[in-house]
NUNU-131426 format. One record per residue: residue in one letter; z, x, y of N, C-alpha, C in turn. Coordinates in steps of 0.05 Angstrom, whole numbers, plus 5000, padded with zeros to 4 digits. Atoms other than C-alpha are relative to their C-alpha. Layout:
BEGIN
AZXYZXYZXY;...
This chain:
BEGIN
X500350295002453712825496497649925018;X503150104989446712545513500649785024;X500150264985446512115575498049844995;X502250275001443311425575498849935029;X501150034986437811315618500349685013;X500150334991438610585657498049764978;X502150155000433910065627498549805016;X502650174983427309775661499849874980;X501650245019425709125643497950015012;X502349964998418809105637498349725007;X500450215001415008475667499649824977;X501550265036413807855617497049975008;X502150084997408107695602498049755016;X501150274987407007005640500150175038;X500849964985408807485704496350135003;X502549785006402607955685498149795007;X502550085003398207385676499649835032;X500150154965400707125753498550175019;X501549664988398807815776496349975002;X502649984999391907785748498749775007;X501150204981390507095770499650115024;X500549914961391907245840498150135007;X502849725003387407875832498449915002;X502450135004381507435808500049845034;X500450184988383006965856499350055032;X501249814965382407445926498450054993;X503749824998376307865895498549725000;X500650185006374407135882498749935040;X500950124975374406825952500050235014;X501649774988373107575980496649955003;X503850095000365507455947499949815010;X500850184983366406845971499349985037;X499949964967367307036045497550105005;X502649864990361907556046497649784987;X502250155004357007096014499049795017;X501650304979357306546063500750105018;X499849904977359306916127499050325010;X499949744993357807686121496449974992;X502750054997350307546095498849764986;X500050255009348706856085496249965003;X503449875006341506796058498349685007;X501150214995340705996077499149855033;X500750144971339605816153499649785001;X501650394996336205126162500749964983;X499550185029338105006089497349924999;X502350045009330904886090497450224989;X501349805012326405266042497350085022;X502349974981321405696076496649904984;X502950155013313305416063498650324992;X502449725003308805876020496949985006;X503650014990301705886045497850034965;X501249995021296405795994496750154998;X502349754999291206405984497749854987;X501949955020284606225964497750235014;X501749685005280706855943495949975014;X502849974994272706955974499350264976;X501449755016267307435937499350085027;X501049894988264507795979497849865022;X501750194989259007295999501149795002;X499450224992264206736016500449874991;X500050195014264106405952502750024982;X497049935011271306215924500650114974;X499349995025274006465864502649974989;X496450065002281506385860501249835020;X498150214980286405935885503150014987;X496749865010293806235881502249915025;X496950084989300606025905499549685007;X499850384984303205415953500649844979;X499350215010305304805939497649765004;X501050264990302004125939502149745006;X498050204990305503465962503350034983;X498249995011312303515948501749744981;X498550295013315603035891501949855011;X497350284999321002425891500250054976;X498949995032324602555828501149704997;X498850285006327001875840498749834991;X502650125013319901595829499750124981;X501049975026319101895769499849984971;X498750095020319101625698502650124989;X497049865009325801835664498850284981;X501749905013321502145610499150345011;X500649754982318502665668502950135015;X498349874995325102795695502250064979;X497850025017329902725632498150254984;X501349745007324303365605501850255007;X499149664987326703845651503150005002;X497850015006333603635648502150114981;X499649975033334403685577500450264989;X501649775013331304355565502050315025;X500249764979333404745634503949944999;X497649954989340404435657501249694987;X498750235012344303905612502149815015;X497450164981350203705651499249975036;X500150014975346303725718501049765015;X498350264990348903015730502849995011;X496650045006356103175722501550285014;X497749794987357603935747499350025033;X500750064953357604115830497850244996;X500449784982352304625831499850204980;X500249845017355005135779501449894975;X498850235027356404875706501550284989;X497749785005362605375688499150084965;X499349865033362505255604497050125002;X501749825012355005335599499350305011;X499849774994355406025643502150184981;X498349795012361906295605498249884959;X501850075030357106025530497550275006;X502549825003351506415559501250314999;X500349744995355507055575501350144974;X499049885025359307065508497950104974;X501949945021352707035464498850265015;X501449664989349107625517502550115001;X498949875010355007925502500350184969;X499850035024355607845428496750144986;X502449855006347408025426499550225017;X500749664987348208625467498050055021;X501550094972343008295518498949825008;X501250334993340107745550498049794994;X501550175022338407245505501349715005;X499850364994340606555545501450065026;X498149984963341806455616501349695004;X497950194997347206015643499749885024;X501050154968343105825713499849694996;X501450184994342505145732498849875012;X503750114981336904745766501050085033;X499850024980341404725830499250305011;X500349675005342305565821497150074994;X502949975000334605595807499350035020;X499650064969333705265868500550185024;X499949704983337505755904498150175007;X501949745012333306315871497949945018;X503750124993326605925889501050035029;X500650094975327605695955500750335023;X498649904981332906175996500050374991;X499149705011334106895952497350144999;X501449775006330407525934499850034967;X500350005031328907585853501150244993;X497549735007333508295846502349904986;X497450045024339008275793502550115003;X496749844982344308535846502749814992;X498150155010351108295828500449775033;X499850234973351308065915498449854992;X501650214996345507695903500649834975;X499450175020347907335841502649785013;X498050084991354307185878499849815022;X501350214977350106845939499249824990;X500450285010347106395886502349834992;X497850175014353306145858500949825019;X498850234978355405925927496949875015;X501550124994350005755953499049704981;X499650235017348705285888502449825013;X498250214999355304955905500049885025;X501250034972353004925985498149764994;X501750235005347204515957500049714982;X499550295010349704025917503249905010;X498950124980354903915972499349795018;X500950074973350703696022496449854988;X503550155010343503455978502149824977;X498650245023344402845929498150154976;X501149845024342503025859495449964992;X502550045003335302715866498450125025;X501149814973334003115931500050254984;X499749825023335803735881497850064983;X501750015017331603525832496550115010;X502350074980325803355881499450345011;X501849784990325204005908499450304982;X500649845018326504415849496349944984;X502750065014320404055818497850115014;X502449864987316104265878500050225004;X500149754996318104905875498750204988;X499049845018318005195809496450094994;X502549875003311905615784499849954962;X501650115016307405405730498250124990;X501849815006302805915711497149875012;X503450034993295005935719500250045031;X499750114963297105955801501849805010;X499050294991300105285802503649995003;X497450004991306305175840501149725003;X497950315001310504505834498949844979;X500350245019309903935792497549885004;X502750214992303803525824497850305002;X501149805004300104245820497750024974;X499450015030301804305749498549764984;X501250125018299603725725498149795017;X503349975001293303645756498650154992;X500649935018291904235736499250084975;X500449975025293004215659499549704991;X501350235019292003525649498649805025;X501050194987288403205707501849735010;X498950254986293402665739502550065010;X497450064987299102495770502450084996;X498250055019305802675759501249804989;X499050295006308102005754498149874987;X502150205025302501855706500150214969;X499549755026304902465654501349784982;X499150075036305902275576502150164998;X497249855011312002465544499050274982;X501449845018308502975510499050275023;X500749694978305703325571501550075015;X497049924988312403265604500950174992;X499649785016315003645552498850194999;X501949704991309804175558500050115015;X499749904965310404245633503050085003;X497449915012318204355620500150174991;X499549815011317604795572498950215014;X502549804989313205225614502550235022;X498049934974319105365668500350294989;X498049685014322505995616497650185007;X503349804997315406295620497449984995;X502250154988310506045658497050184992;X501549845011305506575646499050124962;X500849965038306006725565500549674985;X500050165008306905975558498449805006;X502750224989301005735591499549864972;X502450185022297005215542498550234998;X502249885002291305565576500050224981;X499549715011293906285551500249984961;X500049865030297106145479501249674994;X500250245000296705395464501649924974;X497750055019301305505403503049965004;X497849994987306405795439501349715015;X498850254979306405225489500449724986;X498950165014307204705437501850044983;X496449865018312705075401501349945012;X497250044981316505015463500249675016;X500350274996314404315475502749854977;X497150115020318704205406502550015007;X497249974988324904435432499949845018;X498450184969324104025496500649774991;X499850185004323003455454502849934985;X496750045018329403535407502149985018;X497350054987333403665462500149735010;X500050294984331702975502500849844974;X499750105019332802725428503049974996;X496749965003340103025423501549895023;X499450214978340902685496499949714995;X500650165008338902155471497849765019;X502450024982332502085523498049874981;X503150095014327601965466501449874970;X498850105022329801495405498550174973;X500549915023328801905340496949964991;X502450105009323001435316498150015013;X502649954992318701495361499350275014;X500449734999319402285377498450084967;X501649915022316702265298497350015006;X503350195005310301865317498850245024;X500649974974309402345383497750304990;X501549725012303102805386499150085016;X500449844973302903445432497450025010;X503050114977299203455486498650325000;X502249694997292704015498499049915027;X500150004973291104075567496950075004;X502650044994285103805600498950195025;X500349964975282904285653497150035016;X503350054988277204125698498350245006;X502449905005269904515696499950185026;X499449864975270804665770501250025010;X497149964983277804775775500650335006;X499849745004279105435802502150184987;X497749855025282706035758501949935019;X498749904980289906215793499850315001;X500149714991288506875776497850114974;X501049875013283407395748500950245002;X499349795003283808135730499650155032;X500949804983281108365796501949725025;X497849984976285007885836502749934989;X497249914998291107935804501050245007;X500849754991289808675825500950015026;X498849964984290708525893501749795019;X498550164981293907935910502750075005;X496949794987301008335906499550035029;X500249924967298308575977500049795015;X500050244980295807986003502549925002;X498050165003302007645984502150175022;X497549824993306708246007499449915035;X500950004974303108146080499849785014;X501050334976302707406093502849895008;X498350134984307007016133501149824983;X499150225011311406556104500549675002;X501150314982308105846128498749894981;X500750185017306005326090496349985012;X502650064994297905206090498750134983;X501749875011291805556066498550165016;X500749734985289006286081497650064975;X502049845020282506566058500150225003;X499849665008282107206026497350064989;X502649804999275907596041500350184979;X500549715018274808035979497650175008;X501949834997270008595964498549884971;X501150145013267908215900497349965000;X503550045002260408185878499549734975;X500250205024259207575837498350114979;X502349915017252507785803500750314983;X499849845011255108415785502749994982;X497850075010261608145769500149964972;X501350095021257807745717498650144976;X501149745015254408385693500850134986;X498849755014260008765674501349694984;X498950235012262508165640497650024975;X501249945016256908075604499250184976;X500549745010255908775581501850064978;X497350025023262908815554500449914981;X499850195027263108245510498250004975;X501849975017256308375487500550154982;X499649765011257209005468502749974964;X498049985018264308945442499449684969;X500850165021261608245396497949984986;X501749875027256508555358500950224995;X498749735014259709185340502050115000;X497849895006266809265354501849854984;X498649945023269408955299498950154970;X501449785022265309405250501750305002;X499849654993268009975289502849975009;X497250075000275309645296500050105034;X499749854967274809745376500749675012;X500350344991277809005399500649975036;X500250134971278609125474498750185015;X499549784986276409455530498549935026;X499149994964275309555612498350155015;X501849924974270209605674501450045017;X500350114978271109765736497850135018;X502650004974265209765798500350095026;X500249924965265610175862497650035007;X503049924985261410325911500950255012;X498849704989262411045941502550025028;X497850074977267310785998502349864985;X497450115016272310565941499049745005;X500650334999269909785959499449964969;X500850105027271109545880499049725004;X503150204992264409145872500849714968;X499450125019267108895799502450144984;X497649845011272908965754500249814972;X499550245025274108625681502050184987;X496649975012281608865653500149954974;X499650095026279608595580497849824988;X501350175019276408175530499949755011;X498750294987279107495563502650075016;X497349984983284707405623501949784987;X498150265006285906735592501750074978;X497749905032288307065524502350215003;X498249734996291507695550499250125030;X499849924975293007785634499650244996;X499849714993294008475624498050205008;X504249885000288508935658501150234994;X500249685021287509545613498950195030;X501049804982283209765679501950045029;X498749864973289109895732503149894995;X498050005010295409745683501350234982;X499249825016294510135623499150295014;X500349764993295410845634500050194967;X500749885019291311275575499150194997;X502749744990288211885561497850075001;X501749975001283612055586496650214987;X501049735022280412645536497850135029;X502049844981273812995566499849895029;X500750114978273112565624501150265016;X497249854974279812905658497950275007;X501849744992275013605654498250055031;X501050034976272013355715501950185013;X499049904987277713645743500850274996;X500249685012278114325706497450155012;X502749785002270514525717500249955044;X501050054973271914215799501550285020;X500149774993276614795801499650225005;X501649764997273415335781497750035017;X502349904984267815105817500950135034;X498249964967272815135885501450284992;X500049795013274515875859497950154989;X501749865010267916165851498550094979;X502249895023264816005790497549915008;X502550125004257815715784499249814971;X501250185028253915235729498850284987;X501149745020250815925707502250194991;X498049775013257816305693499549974975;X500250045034259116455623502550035000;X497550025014265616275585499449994972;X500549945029266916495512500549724992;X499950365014265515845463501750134971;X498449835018270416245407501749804995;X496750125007277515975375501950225023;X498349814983282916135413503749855002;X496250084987291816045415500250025018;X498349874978295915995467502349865003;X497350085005303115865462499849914972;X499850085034302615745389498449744993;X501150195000297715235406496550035000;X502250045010289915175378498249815016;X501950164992285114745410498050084984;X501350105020279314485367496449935012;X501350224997272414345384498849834980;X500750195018269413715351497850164973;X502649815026266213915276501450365000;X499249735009269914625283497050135015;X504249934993262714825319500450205030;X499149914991264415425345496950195018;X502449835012258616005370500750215033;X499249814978257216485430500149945026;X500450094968257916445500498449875012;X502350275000255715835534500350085037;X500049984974253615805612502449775006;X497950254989259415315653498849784992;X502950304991253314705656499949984969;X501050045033252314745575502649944977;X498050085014259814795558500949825010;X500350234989260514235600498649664981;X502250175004254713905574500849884962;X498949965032257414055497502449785002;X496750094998264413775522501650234977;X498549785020266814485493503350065007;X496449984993274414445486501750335001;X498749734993276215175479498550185029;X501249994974271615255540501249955022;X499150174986274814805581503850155013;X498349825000281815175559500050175009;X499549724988279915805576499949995030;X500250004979277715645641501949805021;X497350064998284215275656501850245008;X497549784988288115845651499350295003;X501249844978283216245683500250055031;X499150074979283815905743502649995011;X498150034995290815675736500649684999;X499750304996293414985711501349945026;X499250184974296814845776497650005020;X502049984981290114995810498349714987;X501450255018287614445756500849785002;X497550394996293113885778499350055027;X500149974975291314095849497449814998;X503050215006284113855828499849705006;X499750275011286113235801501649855024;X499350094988290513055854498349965026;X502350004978285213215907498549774996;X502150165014280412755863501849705009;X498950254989286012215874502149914983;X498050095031289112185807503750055003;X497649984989296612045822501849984975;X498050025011299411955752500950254987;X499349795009303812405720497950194986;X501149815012301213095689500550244991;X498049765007303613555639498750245013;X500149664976304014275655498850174976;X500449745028302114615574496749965011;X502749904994295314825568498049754986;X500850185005293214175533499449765022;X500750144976292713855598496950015011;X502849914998285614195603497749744981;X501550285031284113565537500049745022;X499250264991286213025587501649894974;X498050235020292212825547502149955020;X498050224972296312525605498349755014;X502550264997294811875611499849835028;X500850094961291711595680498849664993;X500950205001289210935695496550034993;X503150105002281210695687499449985028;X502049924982281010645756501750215024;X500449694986283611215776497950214998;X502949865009278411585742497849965013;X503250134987273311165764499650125034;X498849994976276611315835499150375002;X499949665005276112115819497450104996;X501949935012269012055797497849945033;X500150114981267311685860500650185023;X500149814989269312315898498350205000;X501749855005264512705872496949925018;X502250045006258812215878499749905046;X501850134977260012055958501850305013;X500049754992262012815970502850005025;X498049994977268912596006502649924974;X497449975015276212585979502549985012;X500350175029280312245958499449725002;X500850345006277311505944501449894997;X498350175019281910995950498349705001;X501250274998280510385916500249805000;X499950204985280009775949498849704995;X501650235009278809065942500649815026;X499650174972280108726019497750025009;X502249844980274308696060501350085024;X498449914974279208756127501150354985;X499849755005281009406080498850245008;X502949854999274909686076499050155026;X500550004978273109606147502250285015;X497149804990280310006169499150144993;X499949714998279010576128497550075001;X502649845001271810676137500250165029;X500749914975273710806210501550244996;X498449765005278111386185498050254998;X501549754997274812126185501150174966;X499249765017274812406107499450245001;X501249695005275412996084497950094980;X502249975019269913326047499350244990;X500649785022267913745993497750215015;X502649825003264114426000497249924994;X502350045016256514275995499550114969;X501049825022256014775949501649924967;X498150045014261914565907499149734987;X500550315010258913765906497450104980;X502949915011252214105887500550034965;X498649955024255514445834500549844977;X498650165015259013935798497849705000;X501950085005253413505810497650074973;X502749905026248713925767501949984977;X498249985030255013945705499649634994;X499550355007255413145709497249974993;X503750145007247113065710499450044969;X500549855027247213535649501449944984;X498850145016252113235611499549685000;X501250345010249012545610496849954993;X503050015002242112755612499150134982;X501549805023242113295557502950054980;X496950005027250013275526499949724991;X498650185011254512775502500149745005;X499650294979253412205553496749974996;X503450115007244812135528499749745008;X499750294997246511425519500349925020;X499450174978248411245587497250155017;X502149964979241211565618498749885007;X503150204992237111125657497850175016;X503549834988230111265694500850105023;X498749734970233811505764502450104999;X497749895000238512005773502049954984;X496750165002244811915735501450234988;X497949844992251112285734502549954978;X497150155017257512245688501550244974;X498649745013261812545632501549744978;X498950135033263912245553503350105009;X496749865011272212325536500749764972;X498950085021274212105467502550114994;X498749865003281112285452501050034961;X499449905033284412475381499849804992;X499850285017283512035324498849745008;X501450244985278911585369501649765004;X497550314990284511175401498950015025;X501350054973280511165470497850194999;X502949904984273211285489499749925028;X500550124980270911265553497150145006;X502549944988264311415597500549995029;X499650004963265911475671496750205019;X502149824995259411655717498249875031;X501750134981254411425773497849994999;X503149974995247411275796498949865024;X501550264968243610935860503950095007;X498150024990249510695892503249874994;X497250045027254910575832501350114990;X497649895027261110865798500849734987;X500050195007262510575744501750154973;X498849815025268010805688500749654987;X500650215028268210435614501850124988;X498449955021274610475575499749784979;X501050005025273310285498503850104987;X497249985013280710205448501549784990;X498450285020285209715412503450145023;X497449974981291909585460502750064974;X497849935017296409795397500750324988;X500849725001293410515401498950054974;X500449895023291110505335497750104997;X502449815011284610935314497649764990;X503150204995277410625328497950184976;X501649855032272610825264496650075014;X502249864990268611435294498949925020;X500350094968267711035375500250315007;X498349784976267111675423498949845025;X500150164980265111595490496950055008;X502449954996257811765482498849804986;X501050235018257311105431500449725019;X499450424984260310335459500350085024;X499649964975262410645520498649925020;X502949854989255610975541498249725004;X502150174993252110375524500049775009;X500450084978255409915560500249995025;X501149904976256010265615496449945008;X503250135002248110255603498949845018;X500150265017247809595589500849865027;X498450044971251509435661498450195021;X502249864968247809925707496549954992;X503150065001240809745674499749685021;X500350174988242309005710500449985027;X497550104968245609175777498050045022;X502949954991238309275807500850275022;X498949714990240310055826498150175026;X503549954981235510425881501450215002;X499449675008236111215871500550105029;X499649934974235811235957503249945005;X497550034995242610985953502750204993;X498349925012245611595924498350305005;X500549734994243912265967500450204985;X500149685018242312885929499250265016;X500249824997242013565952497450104986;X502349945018234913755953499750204981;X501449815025234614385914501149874977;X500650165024238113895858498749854994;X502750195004232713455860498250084994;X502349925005227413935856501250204973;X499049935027231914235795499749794979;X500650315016232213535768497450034987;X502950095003225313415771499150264984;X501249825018223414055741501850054968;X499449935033228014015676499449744998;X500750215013225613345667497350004991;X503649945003218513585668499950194966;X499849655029221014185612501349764982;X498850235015224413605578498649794982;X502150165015218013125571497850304988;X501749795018214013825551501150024973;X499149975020219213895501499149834975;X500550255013218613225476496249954988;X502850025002211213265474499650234971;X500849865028210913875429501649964968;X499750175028215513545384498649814983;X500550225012212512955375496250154983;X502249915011205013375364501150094973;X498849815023209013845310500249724979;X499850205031211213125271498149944996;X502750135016204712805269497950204987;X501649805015201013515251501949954975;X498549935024206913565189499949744988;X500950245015206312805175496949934993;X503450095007199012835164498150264979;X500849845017199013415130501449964970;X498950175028203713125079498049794984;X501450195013198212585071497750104984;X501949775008192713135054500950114970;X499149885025191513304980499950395002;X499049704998192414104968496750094996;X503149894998184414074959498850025025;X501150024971183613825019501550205032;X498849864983188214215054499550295000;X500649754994185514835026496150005016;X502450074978178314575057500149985023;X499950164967180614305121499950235021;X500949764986180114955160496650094998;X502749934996173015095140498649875006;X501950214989170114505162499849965035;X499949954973167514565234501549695013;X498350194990171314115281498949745005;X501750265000167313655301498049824974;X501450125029165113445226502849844994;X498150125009172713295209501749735008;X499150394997173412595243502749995013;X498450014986179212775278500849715024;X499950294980178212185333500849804981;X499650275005178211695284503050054986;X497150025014183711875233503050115009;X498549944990188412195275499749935037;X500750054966190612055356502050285001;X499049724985192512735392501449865020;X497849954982198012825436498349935032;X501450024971195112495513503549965022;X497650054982200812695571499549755025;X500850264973197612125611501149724983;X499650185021199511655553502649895005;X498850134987204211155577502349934980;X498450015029206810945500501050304992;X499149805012207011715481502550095020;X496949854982212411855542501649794997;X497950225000216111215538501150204967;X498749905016217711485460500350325003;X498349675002218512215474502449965016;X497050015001224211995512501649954990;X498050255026226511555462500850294988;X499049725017226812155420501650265009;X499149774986229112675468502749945005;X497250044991235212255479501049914969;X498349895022237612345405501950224998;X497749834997243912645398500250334993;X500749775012244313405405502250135000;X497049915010251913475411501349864997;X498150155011257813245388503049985022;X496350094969264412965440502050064974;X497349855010271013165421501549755010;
């Protein structure tokens, strides 16, 4: 006979749900404890002041004007219109909840639930507020938990137009502009208390994202979101139906000599500045390293370049930057326009770099005992089940280091990779300065790990002031610090070296196009399928690397980096008024220089005699051509109908260069 076990009654359900109340309700006022007593993030309850940076060039003259506030608003003074905007759009019930508005938080967390991620936030102005004034911008669950009380702290103790009032001066606005009276001076010139319902709405809409909703930036965008502000004050019933029909968005007036809040080169480093300043209300100038004139140059060059011929050649963006051999960046341009697209291609995007990277393959071997006169086989060759290609299949016999260089010979380049030793080849690169990732296969010898524009530039820039590694810099108080530092520095023999591979690859390879009349130095990289060209190189007292590409990676029609790159690079160091003393050479390369440039204009000279003997013999009938030898010389009129080759001839060397710098290899 089976015994019976007792029966447990099992709680009801209304205990269970007493249980888990309670539960909520300690972890509840737990966060609450530690939030306002264990690290409480408000003190004075008064927000700290941000100081307001404006940027110097180099010579003192401003160019930016970023952060701070200006006078702080009265939301109470302000038409309904300007405050029933931001109301509408940001926090609906701000009138009515304490602080934290419960439904629209548990509305926002069921839809980012339901869409799997955050697609509507449930903050309101007071909880903004928080954020702005007192918190840290981290997505910690403590620090979420400090706003919540903190929100309810503030609309304890502030009235709802004190709230308002300082949210308005807080909030960020793109272009630089911080608060409301900022804001709209700078997009529409006046007051806030003199804003249209129209630019209210614009300035509103701007809060979600201040940066991709500028006017300035994408002036569609920002009247798209103007619509919504307006329906909502509509469904409030802020703006009567009829005359939200008649209402026509506003385009933003901004003054001739208003300054940016930010460009490519100082959005570059105001992170620092910012990270370093004091948290005080006022204005701080910021000494850059900034060159105007040259600023202007690479600007120039770029646009030129890229608006006569890169949409032929589908190439729609691309990126300077300007050192000087102490890393001091002299210029920097990130893009096509900042106003259309912030993003700088030259110290954001990270691409590959194709031949360029080789700098750092041929820097090893040269630190390993090769020379510009070794020889490496120019053959096909596997390794790991992997082929390298050079451009055209253009294969043949052993080339000196300086010529497969000069070629940009890719199974060259390979072999002497893992000759040396790819970790001896990331040793390179890291020496040079280059900090971003880098694979380990033997394709790493291509530059297919993608680095910044000015890193490169930064790597090239080691070469050209014979110390290592360059960092680069845009402070002048920077500048000053590390110049007093003691680098380290390259082998003579080693700078020499790699000196003569860069001269010879721009002066007789793939880089032709970027040669001017003194010295110059550098190296082409095109990578597969022409999704990035570049030209990285020096001369006088300039580095100067040129990335060339479309930001969607797609394939540029036949660009390498000896075409748009090269020439405006050019195109940019032909204006920067260069002086060849500025850029120490190792005499026996100078008197190498100078003697293959001498074998170079000889060359050019007996070319150009050979065409006009073969073009003038083409003009000669076959009677006269079988006469023209027997007639003594001085009968055949030579002076008049023909001009001979004169090396003093000022026109005949200006075009034998011309000609000499026709393409005699092909980039990869």
């Amino acid at each position: 006979m089976r015994q019976r076990l007792p029966i447990t009654h099992l709680p009801g359900w209304r205990q269970v749900a007493k249980w888990s109340g309670g539960a909520c309700l300690a972890l509840l006022l737990v966060a609450v404890a530690w939030a306002t007593w264990v690290a409480p993030p408000w003190g004075s309850m008064q927000p700290a002041g941000k100081p307001t940076f404006i940027f110097l060039s180099a010579d003192g003259t401003p160019i930016a004007r970023r952060g701070g506030q200006d006078a702080p608003v009265d939301a109470a003074k302000l038409p309904l219109q300007v405050r029933g905007a931001f109301i509408a759009i940001e926090d609906r019930r701000f009138a009515t909840h304490h602080g934290v508005d419960l439904r629209g938080l548990l509305r926002a967390t069921w839809r980012n639930a339901r869409a799997g991620g955050v697609v509507e936030g449930g903050s309101t102005i007071t909880q903004q507020l928080a954020k702005i004034a007192f918190l840290s911008s981290d997505r910690k669950i403590g620090r979420k938990v400090q706003e919540l009380v903190l929100a309810v702290w503030l609309d304890a103790w502030l009235s709802k137009d004190e709230i308002l009032s300082r949210y308005l001066s807080s909030i960020y606005f793109g272009d630089g502009a911080y608060g409301l009276r900022a804001a709209a001076r700078h997009y529409f010139q006046k007051a806030p208390e003199d804003l249209s319902l129209a630019q209210a709405a614009m300035l509103a809409g701007m809060v979600k994202a201040p940066s991709r909703l500028s006017p300035t930036n994408d002036l569609r965008a920002a009247q798209a979101r103007s619509r919504l502000v307006l329906a909502a004050m509509s469904e409030e019933g802020m703006v009567k139906p009829a005359k939200l029909a008649g209402i026509r968005l506003a385009v933003p007036r901004v003054a001739d000599d208003e300054l940016p809040g930010g460009t490519y080169f100082v959005d570059w480093i105001a992170p620092q500045v910012e990270a370093g300043a004091k948290q005080e209300a006022g204005q701080v100038q910021v000494r850059t390293t900034l060159e105007r004139g040259l600023q202007k140059a690479a600007i120039t060059a770029l646009t030129g370049v890229l608006n006569s011929q890169g949409s032929a050649l589908h190439a729609t963006q691309a990126a300077i930057v300007v050192m000087q051999p102490d890393g001091r960046v002299v210029a920097m341009v990130g893009g096509r326009s900042h106003q259309s697209s912030p993003f700088n291609r030259a110290t954001q995007a990270r691409r590959q770099p194709g031949s360029a990277f080789k700098l750092a393959v041929y820097l090893a071997a040269m630190e390993h005992g090769y020379s510009p006169d070794s020889m490496v086989e120019n053959s096909p060759l596997t390794i790991d089940q992997w082929t390298p290609r050079n451009y055209g299949n253009r294969y043949g016999p052993p080339l000196r280091l300086r010529d497969a260089f000069a070629q940009s010979s890719n199974v060259a380049a390979v072999r002497i990779a893992e000759q040396v030793g790819r970790g001896q080849v990331t040793a390179a690169a890291r020496q040079l300065g280059i900090e971003s990732p880098i694979a380990s296969g033997p394709s790493m010898a291509l530059g297919t790990s993608g680095t910044t524009l000015l890193e490169l530039t930064s790597a090239y820039a080691s070469i050209a002031s014979g110390t290592f590694p360059v960092k680069p810099r845009g402070l002048a108080d920077q500048t000053a610090a590390a110049s007093a530092a003691s680098p380290r520095r390259f082998d003579p023999r080693t700078r020499e070296a790699m000196l003569d591979l860069l001269w010879t690859a721009t002066n007789q390879g793939t880089g032709h196009a970027a040669a001017l009349s003194i010295p110059t130095f550098g190296k082409t990289g095109t990578t597969q399928n022409h999704r990035d060209a570049l030209f990285v190189g020096f001369a006088g007292g300039l580095i100067t690397g040129v990335w060339v590409g479309n930001d969607n990676n797609t394939p540029m029609r036949g660009v390498t980096g000896g075409s748009l790159p090269a020439q405006i690079w050019r195109r940019f160091m032909s204006q920067a008024n260069l002086r060849e003393s500025d850029l120490p050479l190792p005499a026996g390369l100078q008197q190498a220089i100078a003697e293959r440039q001498e074998a170079m204009r000889a060359a050019a000279a007996e070319r150009e005699a050979a065409a006009l003997e073969a073009a003038e013999d083409e003009e000669l009938s076959p009677l006269e051509r079988f006469f023209e030898p027997l007639i003594p010389r001085f009968l055949r009129g030579d002076s008049d109908r023909r001009r001979r080759y004169d090396p003093e001839d000022r026109d005949y060397r200006r075009e034998d260069e011309r000609r000499y710098r026709e393409p005699s290899y092909d980039e990869w």
